[in-house]
N, C-alpha and C positions, 0 to 999 in steps of 0.2 A: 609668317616667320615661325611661327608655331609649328605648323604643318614642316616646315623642313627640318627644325632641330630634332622636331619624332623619326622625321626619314632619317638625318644623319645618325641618327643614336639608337637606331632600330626598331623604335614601339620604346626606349626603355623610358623617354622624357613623358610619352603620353599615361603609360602605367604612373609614373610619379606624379602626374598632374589629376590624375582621377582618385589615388591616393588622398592626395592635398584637399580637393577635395570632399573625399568625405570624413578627413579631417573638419574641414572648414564645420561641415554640417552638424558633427558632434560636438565643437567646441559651443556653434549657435544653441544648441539642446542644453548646452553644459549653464551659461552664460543666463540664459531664461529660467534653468529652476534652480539657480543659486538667485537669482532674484525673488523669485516666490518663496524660497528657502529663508529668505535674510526678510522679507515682509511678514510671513509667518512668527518666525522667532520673536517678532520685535509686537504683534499681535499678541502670540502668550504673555510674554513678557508683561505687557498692559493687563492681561487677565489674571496672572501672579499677582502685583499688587494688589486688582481689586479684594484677591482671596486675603491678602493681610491687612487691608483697611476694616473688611467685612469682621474678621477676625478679633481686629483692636476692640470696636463698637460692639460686638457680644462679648469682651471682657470687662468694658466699660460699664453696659449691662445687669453681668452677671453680678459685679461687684455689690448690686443693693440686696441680694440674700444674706449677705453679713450684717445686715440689720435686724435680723431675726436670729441669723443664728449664732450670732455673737454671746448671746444669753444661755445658750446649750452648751453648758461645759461637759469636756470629758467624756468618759464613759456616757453619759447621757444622749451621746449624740448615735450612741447605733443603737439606739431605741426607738427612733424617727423611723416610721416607713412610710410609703404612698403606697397609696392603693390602687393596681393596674386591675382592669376588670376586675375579678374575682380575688386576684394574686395581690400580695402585699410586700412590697420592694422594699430593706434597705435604702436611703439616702443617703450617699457617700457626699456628708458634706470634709471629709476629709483630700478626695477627688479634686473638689470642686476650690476648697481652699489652694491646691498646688496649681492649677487652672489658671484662679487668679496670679501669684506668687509669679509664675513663670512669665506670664503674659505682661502683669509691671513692671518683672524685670529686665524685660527684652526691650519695653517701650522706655524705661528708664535708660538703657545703657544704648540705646539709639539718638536718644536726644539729642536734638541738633545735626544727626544724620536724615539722607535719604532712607523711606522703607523700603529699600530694595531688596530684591532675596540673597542679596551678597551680606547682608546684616544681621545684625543679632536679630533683629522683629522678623526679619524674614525666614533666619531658621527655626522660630519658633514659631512662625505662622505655618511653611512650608512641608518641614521637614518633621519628625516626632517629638511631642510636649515633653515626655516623661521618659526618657532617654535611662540612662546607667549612669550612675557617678564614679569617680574612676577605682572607688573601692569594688565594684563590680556592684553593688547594690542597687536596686533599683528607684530611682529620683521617685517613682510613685509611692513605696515603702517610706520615702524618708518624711520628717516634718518640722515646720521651724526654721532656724538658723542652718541644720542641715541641710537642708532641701532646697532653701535661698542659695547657699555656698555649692552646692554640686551643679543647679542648676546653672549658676555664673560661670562655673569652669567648664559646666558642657557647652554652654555658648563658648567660651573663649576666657574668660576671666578678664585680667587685667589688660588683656590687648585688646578687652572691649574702648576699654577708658580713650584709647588712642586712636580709637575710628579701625580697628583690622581686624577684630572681632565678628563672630558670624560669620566666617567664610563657610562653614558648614555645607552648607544652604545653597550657595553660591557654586559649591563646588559639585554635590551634589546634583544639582540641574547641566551643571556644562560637563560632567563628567558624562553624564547618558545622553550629550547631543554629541556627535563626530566632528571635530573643528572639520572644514573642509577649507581649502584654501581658495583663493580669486584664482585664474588660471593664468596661468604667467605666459608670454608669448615665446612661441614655438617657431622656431629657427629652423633648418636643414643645414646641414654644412655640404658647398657645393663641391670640397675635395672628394665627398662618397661618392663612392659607385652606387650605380640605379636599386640595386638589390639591397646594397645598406642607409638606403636614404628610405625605400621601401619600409624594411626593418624597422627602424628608426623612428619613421610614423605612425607604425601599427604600437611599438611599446607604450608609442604616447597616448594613442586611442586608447588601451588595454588599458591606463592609468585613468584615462577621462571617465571612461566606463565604471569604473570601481568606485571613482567618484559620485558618478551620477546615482549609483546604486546604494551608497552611502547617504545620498542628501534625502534619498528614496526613504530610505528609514529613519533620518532624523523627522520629515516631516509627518511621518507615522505616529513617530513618538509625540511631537509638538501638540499634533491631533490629541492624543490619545491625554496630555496633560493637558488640553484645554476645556474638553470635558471633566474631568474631574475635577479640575479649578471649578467648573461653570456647579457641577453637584453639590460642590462644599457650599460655595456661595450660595446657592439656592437655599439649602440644608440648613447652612446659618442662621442665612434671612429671615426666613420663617422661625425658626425656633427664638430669635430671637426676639423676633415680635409678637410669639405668643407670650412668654415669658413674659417681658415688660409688661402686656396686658395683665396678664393673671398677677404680678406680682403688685401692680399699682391698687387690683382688687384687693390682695390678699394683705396690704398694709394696710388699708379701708377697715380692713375686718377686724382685723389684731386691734387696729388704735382707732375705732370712730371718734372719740376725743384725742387726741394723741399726748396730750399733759395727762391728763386724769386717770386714761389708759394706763400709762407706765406708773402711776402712781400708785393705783388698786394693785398692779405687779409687783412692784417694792413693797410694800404693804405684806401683801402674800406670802413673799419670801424672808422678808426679815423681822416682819411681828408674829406672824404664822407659823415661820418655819415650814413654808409649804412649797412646792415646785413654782418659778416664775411662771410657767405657762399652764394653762390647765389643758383638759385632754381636747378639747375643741382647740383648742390654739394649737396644740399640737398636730391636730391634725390637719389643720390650715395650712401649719409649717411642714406638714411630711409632703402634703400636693404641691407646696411650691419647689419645696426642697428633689423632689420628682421631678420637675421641669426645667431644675438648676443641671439636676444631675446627666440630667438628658442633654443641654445646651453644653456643657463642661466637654462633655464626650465629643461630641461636634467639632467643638473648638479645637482639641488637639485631635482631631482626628488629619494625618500630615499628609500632603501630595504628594510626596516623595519619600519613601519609606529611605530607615538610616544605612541600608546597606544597599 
């Protein structure tokens, strides 16, 4: 039957059948890496989270260096350094206070949400800690009630309260993937002629193709963000278990009695008139405060930069 409608029609029904054809074969191609496409996505997706649970737990973390340096007021506190090799750092425990700040505010104004990166935790996990407030100043310059308030409104502010906050994050990540769509089934209309049904099938190939070259590079990208999830997490992990170690030593040290310790302290400062900490204790506090500052850094270091 085949064989004669080619004969009656010239060659023109077998040219359209060979067509169809390698239709058929592009759509098969199309159909298999939009599934590896849609396994993927949903692979990072699970490596996203882990970067904001890992994330949470070195905020959680970091929060026991305010047990030290909650007693360092002021000006006093850039007078803390550690000591790298030879070199002697600065400890931004003002860094590291915004660190915390943003990190409880994100886990605050998620409460009772999923961490998903469509959220406030996940813009703050994913995308940059210390953004711009909308004075154009920069949320790392600010401190306080300032830095609370711009940080809330870079997240979303009060559309946090109602669960729609945090798209940030959300939009960011889907904006650098190409939706691709399911491929919708392909028709020929039998009133064309052989040439415009030819036509016809080559535009839709020329569409499937663009397609496939499209999903080509999401899964590039997908790649390319599942490493850098997998780096931060690493980077975290570690930093944040050396931390906890050194930091559980370095309250050992400060307070081997821990009443009597704070005690001889008060003492110091307000019979004395002398500094809470002496220059040992200080310097106990510059190495931890060294490894706060290191961990802080980690922390907002974003997967997805804000532009």
């Amino acid at each position: 039957m085949g064989f004669l409608k080619n004969l009656v029609t010239f060659g023109a029904q077998g040219r359209i059948d060979r067509k169809l054809e390698e239709l058929d074969e592009l759509k098969e191609e199309y159909e298999m890496l939009y599934s590896r496409m849609e396994r993927r996505r949903e692979e990072v997706n699970q490596r996203l989270q882990h970067v904001i649970r890992t994330k949470v737990k070195a905020v959680k973390s970091l929060k026991q260096i305010q047990k030290v340096s909650k007693n360092i007021k002021g000006k006093d506190r850039d007078f803390v350094y550690s000591k790298i090799g030879n070199e002697y750092e600065a400890v931004d425990f003002r860094h590291i206070d915004q660190t915390i700040s943003a990190g409880k505010i994100a886990m605050s104004a998620t409460k009772g949400l999923s961490a998903g990166v469509g959220t406030a935790l996940g813009a703050w996990a994913l995308v940059s800690t210390l953004g711009s407030a909308s004075t154009g100043a920069a949320i790392a310059g600010l401190s306080g009630v300032a830095a609370t308030n711009a940080t809330l409104a870079w997240f979303g502010g009060g559309a946090l309260a109602a669960g729609g906050g945090g798209v940030m994050a959300g939009t960011t990540v889907l904006g650098g993937i190409v939706a691709i769509p399911a491929l919708a089934i392909f028709g020929v209309f039998n009133h064309l002629s052989a040439n415009k049904k030819i036509a016809e099938i080559e535009r839709e190939m020329r569409k499937i193709v663009n397609y496939l070259d499209e999903m080509e590079a999401n899964l590039l990208k997908l790649e390319l963000i599942e490493e850098r999830s997998e780096e931060i997490i690493n980077s975290v992990e570690k930093a944040t278990s050396i931390f906890e170690h050194e930091m559980k030593k370095t309250l050992h040290e400060l307070n081997p009695i821990p009443l009597l310790s704070r005690l001889i302290r008060l003492i110091r400062k307000y019979i004395f008139r002398k500094n809470y900490y002496t220059q040992a204790d200080v310097a106990r506090i510059g190495y931890i405060g060294g490894l706060a500052t290191e961990l802080a850094t980690l922390i907002d270091t974003p997967v997805f930069d804000e532009d």
